[in-house]
N, C-alpha and C positions, 0 to 999 in steps of 0.2 A: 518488316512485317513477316509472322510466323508463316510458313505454308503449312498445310494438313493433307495428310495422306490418310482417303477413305477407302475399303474395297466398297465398289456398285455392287447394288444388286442388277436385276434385270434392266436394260436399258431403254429406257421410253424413248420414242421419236421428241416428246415435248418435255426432258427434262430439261432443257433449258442450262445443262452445265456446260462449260469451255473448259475443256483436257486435255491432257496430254502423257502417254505411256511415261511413267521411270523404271529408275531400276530400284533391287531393292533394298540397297545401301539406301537411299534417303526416305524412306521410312521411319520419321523418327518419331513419329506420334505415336504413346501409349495406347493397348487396347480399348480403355476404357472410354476414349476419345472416339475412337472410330462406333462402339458402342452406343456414344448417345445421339450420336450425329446419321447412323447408315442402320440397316434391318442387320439380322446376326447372319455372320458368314456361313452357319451350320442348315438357314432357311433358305437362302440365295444364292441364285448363279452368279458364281465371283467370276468376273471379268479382271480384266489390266489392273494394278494398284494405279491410282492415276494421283494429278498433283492438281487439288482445285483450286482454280485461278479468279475465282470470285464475282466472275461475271456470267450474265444470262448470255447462251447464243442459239440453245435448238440448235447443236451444231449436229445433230444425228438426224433430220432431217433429211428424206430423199430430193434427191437433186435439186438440194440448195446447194449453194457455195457459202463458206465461212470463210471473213477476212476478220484476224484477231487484231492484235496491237502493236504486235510487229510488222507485220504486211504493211499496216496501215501507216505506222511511223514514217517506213522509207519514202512515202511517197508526201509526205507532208511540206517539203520545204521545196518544191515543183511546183503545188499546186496552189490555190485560193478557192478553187471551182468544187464540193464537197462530193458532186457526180463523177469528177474525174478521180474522183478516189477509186474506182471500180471498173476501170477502162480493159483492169488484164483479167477481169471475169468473162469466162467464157459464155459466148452468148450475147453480152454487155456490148452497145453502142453508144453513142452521145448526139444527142440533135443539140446543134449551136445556139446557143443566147447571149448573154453578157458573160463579163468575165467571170461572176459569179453565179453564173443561172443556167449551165447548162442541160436537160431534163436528159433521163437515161429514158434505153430503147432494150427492150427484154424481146428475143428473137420475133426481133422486126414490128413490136409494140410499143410506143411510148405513150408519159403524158397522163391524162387521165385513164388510160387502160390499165396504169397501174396503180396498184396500192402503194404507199411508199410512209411508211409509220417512221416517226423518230421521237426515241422514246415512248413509244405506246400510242401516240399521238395520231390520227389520219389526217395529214395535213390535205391544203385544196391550194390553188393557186385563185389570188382575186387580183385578178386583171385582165384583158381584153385578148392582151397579148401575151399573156402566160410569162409575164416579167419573175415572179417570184413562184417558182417550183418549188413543192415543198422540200429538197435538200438545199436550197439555197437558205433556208431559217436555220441552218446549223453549219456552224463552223467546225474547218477538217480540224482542228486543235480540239475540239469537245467532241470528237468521235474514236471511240475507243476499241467499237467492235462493229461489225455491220455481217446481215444473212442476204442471201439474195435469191429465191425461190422461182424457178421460171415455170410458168403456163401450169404443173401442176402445184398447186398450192394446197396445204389442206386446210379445210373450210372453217379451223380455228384463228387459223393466221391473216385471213383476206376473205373480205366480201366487194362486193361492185365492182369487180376490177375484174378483167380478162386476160392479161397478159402474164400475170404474174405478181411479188411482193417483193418488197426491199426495206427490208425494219434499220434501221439506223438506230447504236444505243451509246451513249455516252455511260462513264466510269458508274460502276454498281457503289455506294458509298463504305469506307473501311471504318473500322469501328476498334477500340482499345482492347488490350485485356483484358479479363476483370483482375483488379487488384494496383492493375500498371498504370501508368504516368500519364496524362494524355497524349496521342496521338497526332504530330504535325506534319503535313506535307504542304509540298510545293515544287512549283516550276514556274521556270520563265524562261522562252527564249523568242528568238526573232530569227528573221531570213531577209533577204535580196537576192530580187532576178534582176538581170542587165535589161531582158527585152521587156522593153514597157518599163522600164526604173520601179517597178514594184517594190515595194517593201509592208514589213510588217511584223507582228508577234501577240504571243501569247501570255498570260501570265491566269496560275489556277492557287490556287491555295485551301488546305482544309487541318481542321482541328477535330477530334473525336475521343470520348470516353468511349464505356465500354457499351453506352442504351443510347446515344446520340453524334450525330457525324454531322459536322457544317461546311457544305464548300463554297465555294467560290471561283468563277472564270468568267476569264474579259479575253478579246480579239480585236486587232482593229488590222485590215490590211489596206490597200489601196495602188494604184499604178495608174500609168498614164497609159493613152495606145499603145500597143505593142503592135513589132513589125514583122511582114511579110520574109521568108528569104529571098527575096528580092521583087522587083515590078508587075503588077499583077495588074493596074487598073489605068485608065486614061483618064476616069473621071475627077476623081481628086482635084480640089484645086484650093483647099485649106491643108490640106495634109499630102506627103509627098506620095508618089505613084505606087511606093512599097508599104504606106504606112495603113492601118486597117482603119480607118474613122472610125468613130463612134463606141471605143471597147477600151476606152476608161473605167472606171470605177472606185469607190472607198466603200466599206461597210465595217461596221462597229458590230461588237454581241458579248451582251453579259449575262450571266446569269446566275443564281446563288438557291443551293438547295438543302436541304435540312430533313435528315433520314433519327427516327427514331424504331427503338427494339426494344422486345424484351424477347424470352426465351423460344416462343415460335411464332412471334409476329414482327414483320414490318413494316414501317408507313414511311415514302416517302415525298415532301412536298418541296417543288420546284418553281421559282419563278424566272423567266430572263428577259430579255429587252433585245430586239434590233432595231439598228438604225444604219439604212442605206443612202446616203445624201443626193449619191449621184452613181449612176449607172449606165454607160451608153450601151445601144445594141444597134452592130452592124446589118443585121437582118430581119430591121425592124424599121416602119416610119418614126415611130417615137422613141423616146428615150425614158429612163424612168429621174426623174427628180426629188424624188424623195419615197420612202419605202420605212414607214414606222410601223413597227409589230413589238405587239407584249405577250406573252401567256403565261396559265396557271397552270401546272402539272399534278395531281394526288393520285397515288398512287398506293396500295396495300397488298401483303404477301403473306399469308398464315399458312400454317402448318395444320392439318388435323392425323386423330387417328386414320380414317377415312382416305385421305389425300389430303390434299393444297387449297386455296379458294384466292380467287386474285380480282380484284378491283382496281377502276381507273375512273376519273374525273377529269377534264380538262378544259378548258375554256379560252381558244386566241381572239386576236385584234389584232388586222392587221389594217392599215390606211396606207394605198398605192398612191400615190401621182406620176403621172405623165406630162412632158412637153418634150421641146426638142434644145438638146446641148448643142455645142457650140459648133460643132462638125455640120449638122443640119439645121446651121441660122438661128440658134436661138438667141446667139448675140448681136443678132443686126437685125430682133424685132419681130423675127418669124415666130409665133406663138399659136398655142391651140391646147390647152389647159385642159386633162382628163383626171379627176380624181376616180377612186375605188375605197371603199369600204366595207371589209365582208369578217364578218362573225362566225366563226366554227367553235362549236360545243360538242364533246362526246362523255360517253358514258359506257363500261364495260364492266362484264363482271364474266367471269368463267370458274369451271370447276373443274378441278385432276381428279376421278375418284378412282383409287387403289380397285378393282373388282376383287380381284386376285392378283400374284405374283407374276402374273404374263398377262393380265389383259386389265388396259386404261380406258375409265371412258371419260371422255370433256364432252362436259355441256356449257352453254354460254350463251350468252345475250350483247348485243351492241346497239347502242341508240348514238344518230348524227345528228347537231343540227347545225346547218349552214344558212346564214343572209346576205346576201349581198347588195348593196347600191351602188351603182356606175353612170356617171354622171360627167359630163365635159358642162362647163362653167361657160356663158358668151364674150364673145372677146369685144373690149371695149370701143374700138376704133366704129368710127359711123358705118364707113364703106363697108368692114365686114361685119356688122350688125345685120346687114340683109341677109344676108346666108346664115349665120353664125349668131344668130341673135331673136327677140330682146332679152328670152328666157334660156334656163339649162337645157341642152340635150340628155332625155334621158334613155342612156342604150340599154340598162337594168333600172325598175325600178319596183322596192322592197320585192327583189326576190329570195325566194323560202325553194331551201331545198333539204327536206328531212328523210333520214333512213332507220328502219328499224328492225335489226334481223336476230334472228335464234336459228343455232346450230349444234350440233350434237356429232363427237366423232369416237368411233370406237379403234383402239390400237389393241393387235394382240400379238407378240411374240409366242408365236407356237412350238417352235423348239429352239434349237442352237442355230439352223439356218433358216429358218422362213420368219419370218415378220410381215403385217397384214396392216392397212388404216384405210379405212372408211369411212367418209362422214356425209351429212348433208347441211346446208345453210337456205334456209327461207326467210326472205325477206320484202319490204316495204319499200317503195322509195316513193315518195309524195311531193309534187315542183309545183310551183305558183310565183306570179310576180305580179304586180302592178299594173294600170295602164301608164303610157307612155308620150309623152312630146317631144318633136324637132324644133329642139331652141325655141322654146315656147310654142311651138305652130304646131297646129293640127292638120298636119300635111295628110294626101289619102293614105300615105302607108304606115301612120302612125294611127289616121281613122280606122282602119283596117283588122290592122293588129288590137286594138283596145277593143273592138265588133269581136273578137275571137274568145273563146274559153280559154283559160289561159292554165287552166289544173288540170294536171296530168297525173295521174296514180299508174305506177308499175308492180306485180309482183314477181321478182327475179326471183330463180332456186339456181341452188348452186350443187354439184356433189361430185366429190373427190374419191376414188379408189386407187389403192396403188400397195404393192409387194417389193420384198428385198429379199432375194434371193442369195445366201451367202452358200457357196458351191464348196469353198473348202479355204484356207487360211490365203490364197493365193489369189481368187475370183468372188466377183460381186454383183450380183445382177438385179435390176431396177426395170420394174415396168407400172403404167401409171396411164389410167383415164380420168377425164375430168370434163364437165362443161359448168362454164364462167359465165358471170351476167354481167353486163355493166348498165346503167341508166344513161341517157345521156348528158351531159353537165348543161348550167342552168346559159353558159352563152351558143351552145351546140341547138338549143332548144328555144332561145329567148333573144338573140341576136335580130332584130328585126327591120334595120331598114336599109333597103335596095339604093337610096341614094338622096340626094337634095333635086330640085326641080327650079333651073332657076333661068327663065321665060323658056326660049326653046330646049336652051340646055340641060342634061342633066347631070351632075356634079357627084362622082362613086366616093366622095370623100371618108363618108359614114361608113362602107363598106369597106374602107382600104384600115378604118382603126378598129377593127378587128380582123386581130389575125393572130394565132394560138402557134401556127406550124413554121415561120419564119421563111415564109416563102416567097412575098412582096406582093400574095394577089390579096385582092378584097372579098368577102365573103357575107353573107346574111346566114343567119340560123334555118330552123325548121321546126316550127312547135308540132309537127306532128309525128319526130323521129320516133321511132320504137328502140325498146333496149335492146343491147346486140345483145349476140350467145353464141357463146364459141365451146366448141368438142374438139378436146387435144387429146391424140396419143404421142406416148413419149416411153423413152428406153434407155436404160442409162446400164452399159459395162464397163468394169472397174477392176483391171487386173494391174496386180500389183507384187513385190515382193512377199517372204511372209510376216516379217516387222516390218512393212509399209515407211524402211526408211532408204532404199537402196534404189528405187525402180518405180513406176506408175504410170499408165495407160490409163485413160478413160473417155469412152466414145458416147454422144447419147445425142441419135436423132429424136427430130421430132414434127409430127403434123399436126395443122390447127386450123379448121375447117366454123368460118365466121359466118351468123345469120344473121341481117343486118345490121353488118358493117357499114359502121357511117363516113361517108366519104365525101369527094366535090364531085360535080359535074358544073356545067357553065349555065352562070343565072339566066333564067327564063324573065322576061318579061312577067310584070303582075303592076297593079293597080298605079296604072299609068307611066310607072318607068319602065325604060328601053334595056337595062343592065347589058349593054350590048359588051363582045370583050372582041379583042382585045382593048384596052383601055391605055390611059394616060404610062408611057415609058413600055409598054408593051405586056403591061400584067393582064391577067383574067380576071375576069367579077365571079366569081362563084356562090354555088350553094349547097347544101346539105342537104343528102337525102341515104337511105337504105339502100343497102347491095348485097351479094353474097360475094364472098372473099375466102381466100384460104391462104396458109402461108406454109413452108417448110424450111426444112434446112438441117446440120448438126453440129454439135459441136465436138472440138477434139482435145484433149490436154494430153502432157504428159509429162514425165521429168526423170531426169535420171542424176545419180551419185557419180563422177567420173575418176574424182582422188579423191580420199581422206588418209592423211597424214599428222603426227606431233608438229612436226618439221613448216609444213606447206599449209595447211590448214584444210579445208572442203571445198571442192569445187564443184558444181553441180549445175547441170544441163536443164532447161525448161522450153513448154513451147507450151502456145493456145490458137486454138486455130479454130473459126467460125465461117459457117456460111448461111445466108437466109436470103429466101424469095417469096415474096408475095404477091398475089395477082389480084384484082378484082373482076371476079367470076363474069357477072354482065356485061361490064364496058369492053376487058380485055385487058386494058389499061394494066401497068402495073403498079402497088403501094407505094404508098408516098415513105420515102426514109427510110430504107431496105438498103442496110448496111452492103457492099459487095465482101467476097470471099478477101479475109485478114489473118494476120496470122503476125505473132508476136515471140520470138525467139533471144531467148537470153541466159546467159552465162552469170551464175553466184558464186563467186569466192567470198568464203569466211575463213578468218583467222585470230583466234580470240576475237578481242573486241573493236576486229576489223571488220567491214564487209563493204565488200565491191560487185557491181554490178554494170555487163556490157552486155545493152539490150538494142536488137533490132525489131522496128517494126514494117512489115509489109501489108502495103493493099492493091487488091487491083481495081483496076478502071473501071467508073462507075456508068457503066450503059445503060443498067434496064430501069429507066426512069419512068417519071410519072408525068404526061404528056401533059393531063388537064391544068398540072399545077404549073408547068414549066418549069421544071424541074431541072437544072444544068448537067449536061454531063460533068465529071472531073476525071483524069489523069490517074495511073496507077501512081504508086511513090512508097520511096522505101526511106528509113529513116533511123539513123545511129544514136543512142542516147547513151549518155555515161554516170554511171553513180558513183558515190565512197561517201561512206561513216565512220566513223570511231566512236565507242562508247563505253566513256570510265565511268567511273560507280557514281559519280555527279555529273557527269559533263557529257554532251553526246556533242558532235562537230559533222555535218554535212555537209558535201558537196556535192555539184552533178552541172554536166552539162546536156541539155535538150538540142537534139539536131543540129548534133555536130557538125554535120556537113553544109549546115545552111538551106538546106533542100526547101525551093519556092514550088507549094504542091497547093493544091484546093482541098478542103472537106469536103466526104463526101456526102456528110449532113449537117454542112456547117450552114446551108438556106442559101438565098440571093445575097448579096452583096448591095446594102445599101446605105453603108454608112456618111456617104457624104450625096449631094444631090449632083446633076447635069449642070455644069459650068455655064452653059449657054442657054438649054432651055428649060434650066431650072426642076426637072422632074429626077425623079426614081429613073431608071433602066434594069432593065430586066436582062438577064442570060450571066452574068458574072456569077460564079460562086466564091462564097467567104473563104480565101484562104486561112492558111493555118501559119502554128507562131514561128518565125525563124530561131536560128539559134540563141540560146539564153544559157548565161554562165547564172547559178545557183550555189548560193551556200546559207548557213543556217546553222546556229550556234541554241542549243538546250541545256539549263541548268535546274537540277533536282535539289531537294533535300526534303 
């Protein structure tokens, strides 16, 4: 594939190019080239000659991070999880799920506070238990490039979301020359981890003239439990004391897409398919059993005199079910059947307009639509047919959750060092659902709930300011206000029953199959939350060499001050149930309500050059280092999954088309917990991981091994631990946290052409 060397002119925050300095021996595009493609060098501030690498990333965005396709590679034959793609982003946490569903935490945010687009997409999670996060619909093998935007976001890139974005983009499509042969590529490779016998691979393929490009890519991976470094649990008694229950899994993903052009338009339409058979979650009562999703992608890109104009369509379907694997009895009979069914539709349209040569303005529009139905099916047996029966439980029913916002942002490069962006976003969010029955009965808390209004109309604004300060070729200075709206999602709002009633008893079952945050308590909604809103400041310095290839520091606090934040406190009594807690194995009944919150923290990077030689090859120093605290203002109490102080320090050697990597990671002990949720402490722990690649002009060969030392440490947002049940009295137990993976030898074999 030819490369093209254009000069930039003026640099937008949203052009959307991935660069990279050369020198200017590779310069080999004719003028007339660079002429029809870039403004004239004699009207524009010529910056760097750069080398376009053909993919979208907004990589000149303030205080985002860019991870291109190198970054991204190394970590590819480690993982299966598409969130732990992004573990060494500073800032970046992980709350525990399935092997494949881990949800990221943007300083001390996750879930639905954040945006998280893949491929232009705003995915939702449809399940109770937030089984499938929207990175789990894409596999690390179809990710090519990914931005990651914290707290300040600007009002192009994210609406409803307070924490931050995370756009996930698989490969831009490549296209022939005119005149020349057509265009073939491909790849296919596979990996094996030891811990959990995982295996798996990839296979992508495409063809292209010079006005059409067709690909294609399929993934299947799959493993059994993975283990502990060593005994962590007493309660096991299908699986050994070190082994994690319930964090099996397989998932399938294809998809085939079809890009056509002509000289300033592009269209390109995407379709793919997953299929998850089986998925267990240790910090979860259920398991997922089956997880089918399709979507349709349309997307369009033109050129005008004017500026750019960019459109999107898309339309999923995704169908959850739930019961419980083998870990927690589903093969000796133990059953309790939850399906999900939830529709998301969007629609986008934005516009780049040129004003002048330093100042862009986008304007844009977004329409969402989301349905969901959540339903558990009665379980056949007589005896539970009283409880469980004779009709469906429905915990959603035809819920509607649509959003519809317009925003406008102005970017202006005022000279060589100041740069300005502004914007605002007004929008819509409109919720409604059905009324409701307990397995067919009209218990009072489903009387209740059905007596209530159940449409809720929010209007959220959103608006973003924020400067980049460039001091001189050495320093770079970022400062940035914002306040964020989010609605609250349709189970936060529509979650409605405190329990079953059954004579004196009352039974939290209904409340314990929802649960979003993997913490083992039971929970009800609150149709009467209000949307949060949060005011962040935030500061980002960036000193560095003057070719930014030798040296870098960059430091960037930040506060973010939440008006009703939606949190738990312990369920009240209401229409005749007791929700008393603690409950069955020692969890809490919980519920939702408004609070005032605030969180802080900073983050640190840096990295430095220590040898480059012919002889020896680069070796180069790195380190990230995060800290975040959050309180809830009223209770006292502190946020739930408030990463503690980490820090990840590592050594790269490169030599040609060698590269080695010896990385520690450190965290400390996690004390300032969150009391209502019961929350575990865990253990500080430090942890040795090793890498090595090789990569010839066809073949690329990985290896690595993960926690070398074996080290038996807990997450410290890995949830409760409750992959298997109590031996004797058959329940949950509460206070264990989900350990993390012991050592796992990794390697990983990729072939191009």
């Amino acid at each position: 594939m030819k490369k093209y060397v254009l000069l930039l002119g003026a640099s937008y925050l949203g052009s959307g190019i991935a660069a990279e300095p050369v020198t200017a021996d590779k310069a080999d595009v004719n003028a007339s080239q660079n002429k029809e493609q870039t403004t004239s060098a004699d009207d524009a501030m010529v910056l760097d000659t750069m080398i376009i690498k053909g993919q979208a990333s907004n990589i000149d965005i303030p205080f985002g991070s860019y991870l291109d396709h190198s970054k991204i590679a190394l970590s590819r034959t480690a993982i299966s999880d598409t969130a732990k793609m992004f573990s060494d982003v500073p800032g970046m946490s992980l709350s525990g799920g399935g092997g494949i569903s881990s949800r990221p935490i943007l300083h001390g945010m996750a879930d639905d506070r954040l945006r998280v687009q893949v491929d232009g997409m705003n995915l939702i999670s449809a399940c109770a238990n937030h089984m499938n996060p929207a990175l789990s619909y894409v596999a690390p093998s179809s990710v090519l490039s990914a931005q990651i935007l914290a707290g300040i976001t600007p009002v192009s890139l994210g609406g409803d979301s307070i924490g931050g974005t995370i756009r996930v983009n698989s490969a831009d499509p490549e296209f022939a020359e005119a005149g020349e042969a057509p265009l073939v590529r491909g790849q296919m490779s596979g990996f094996y981890r030891s811990n959990g016998d995982a295996y798996g691979g990839n296979i992508s393929a495409s063809i292209a003239n010079e006005n059409a490009s067709l690909t294609y890519t399929g993934s299947s991976v799959q493993s059994r439990n993975y283990k502990a470094g060593g005994d962590f649990t007493g309660v096991n008694r299908i699986n050994g004391k070190d082994v994690v229950g319930s964090s099996a899994y397989r998932s399938e993903n294809q998809s085939l897409s079809l890009a056509l052009r002509n000289d300033k338009h592009l269209a390109v339409i995407k379709v793919g398919q997953q299929n998850i058979p089986y998925q267990g979650f240790p910090n979860v009562r259920m398991d997922m059993t089956g997880d089918d999703s399709w979507f349709a992608n349309i997307s369009t890109k033109s050129q005008f005199d004017w500026g750019n104009l960019e459109t999107r369509a898309y339309h999923e379907d995704a169908r959850h079910k739930m019961n419980f694997l083998k870990d927690k009895g589903g093969e000796s009979g133990r059953t309790m059947p939850m399906d999900t069914h939830g529709i998301n539709q969007g629609l986008m349209v934005k516009a780049n307009i040129d004003v002048t040569d330093k100042h862009l303005l986008t304007v844009g529009s977004e329409y969402q639509r989301y349905r969901l139905n959540d339903w558990w099916d009665p379980i056949g047996t007589d005896s539970m047919k009283m409880m469980q029966g004779p009709g469906p439980f429905w915990n959603i029913f035809e819920g509607k959750r649509d959003r519809l916002d317009v925003f406008t942002e102005w970017e202006a490069r005022w000279n060589s060092q100041w740069l300005t962006q502004i914007g605002i976003r007004v929008g819509g969010v409109e919720m409604d659902t059905g009324d409701v029955m307990d397995y067919g009965k009209l218990t009072p808390d489903a009387v209740a709930f059905n007596n209530t209004k159940h449409k809720r109309t929010d209007v959220n604004i959103d608006w973003t300011a924020l400067a980049r300060y460039t001091f001189n070729d050495m320093q770079t200075y970022e400062f940035g206000v914002a306040r964020k709206t989010r609605s609250p999602s349709l189970y936060e709002r529509y979650a409605w029953s405190r329990g079953t009633r059954m004579g004196a008893m009352v039974m939290p079952m209904n409340m314990f199959m929802n649960n979003w945050v993997g913490d083992g308590n039971g929970y009800v909604g609150n149709i009467n939350l209000q949307p949060e809103v949060a005011h962040t400041i935030s500061a980002t310095a960036d000193w560095h060499d003057v070719n930014q290839e030798d040296w870098q520091v960059k430091v960037t606090p930040f506060y973010t001050n939440v008006d009703n934040y939606i949190d738990a406190e312990l369920c009240q009594p209401a229409n005749g149930l007791t929700c008393a807690s603690p409950s069955h194995g020692g969890f809490n009944l919980l519920q939702l309500d408004n609070f005032e919150a605030h969180l802080f923290g900073v983050d640190v990077s840096g990295s430095k050059l220590l040898l480059e030689t012919s002889q020896y090859g680069s070796l180069t120093g790195r380190t990230v280092m995060s800290y975040v605290r959050g309180q809830n203002n009223d209770t006292g109490d502190n946020l739930y999954q408030q990463m503690p102080f980490n820090a990840l320090v590592a050594l790269d050697h490169r030599l040609g088309g060698w590269t080695n990597t010896v990385e520690t990671q450190l965290v400390d002990a996690k004390d300032d917990i969150q009391d209502v949720r019961l929350e575990p402490k865990t253990a500080g722990f430090v942890l040795l991981n090793l890498r090595s690649s090789y990569n010839w002009k066809h073949m690329r060969v990985d290896a690595g091994i993960d926690n070398l030392l074996d080290k038996n440490y807990a997450l410290p947002l890995g949830g409760t631990y409750i992959g298997e049940r109590h031996p004797v009295t058959g329940q949950y137990i509460a206070g264990t946290a989900v350990p993390g993976m012991g050592r796992s030898f990794n390697v990983g074999l990729t072939l191009t052409y």
